[in-house]
C-alpha positions, 0 to 999 in steps of 0.5 A, a space after each residue: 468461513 474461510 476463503 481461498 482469498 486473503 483480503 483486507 477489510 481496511 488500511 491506514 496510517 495515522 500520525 503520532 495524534 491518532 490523526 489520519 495521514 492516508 486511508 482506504 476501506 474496502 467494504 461497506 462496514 464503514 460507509 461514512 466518514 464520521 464511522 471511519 474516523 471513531 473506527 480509526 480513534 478506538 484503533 488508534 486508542 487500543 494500539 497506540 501504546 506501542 513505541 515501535 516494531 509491530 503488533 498484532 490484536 483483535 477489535 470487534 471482530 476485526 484483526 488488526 496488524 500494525 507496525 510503528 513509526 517514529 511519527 505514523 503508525 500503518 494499519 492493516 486491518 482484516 476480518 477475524 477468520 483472516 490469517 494474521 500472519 498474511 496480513 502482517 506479510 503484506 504490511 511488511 511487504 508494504 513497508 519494504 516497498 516503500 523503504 525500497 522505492 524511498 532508497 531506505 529512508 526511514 518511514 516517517 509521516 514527511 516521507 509518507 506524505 512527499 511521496 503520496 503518489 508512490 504511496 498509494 499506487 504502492 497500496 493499489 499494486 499490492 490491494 485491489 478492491 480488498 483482496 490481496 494481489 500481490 505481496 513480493 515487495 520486490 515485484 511491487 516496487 519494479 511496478 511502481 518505480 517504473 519512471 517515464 522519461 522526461 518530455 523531450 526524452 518521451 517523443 524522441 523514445 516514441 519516435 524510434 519505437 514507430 521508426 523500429 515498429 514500421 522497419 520490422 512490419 516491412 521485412 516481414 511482409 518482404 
């Protein structure tokens, strides 16, 4: 059954060993750790082959979209009605966002895991609750690059934001 919504049944990446660096699953098909780590396993053992770029391939009625990496391969992983080329669209955009946000840095397992915050706020931008929010990693990325300044920076911005909000309240009520 089709739906107007594309979603996503589950993501990770996994290192070079088929050990899980990062994961988050969005139904209840893999309700436990022990699930989700054979799951991850027969993935990793049916994708594994490849050396880099990125494939498409059917596993128990789950389609699975993957890119590889020097030392990481990134899962998406859909039901079999989804439309696969959405969701190699959002691993691509995935991708793009974080080699945007890491200043074209080559995605790498070290790189993943420095950045783990940027990482997964890149995934909750992108993701919510398994249905596809947004895929313009252009769009993703200004989100998640949004960067506070530094304490001292904060209470003097919030300072002149007060001073600027009571100025524009007393011309109106003039």
């Amino acid at each position: 059954m089709s739906s107007f919504l594309y979603t996503v049944s589950s993501f990770f990446i996994l290192d070079n060993k088929g050990e899980r660096v990062i994961s988050k699953y969005y139904n209840n098909d893999f309700d436990n750790l022990q699930k989700q780590r054979a799951f991850e396993k027969k993935v990793f053992d049916k994708t594994s082959k490849v050396n880099f770029g990125g494939e498409i391939t059917l596993l128990d009625n789950y389609l699975i979209v993957y890119k590889a990496f020097s030392n990481i391969i990134i899962y998406m992983i859909g039901d079999s009605d989804q439309n696969e080329i959405a969701l190699l669209y959002v691993l691509n955009s995935f991708v793009d966002t974080l080699q945007n946000l890491f200043e074209n840095s080559q995605i790498n397992k070290k790189l993943i895991l420095d950045g783990i915050n940027y990482t997964l706020l890149t995934l909750d931008e992108i993701i919510d609750g398994g249905v596809i929010m947004e895929s313009d990693s252009t769009v993703v990325a200004d989100r998640v690059g949004i960067k506070l300044p530094e304490n001292d920076d904060l209470e003097e911005s919030i300072n002149k934001t007060v001073t600027s909000v009571k100025e524009q309240f007393f011309s109106f009520l003039r």
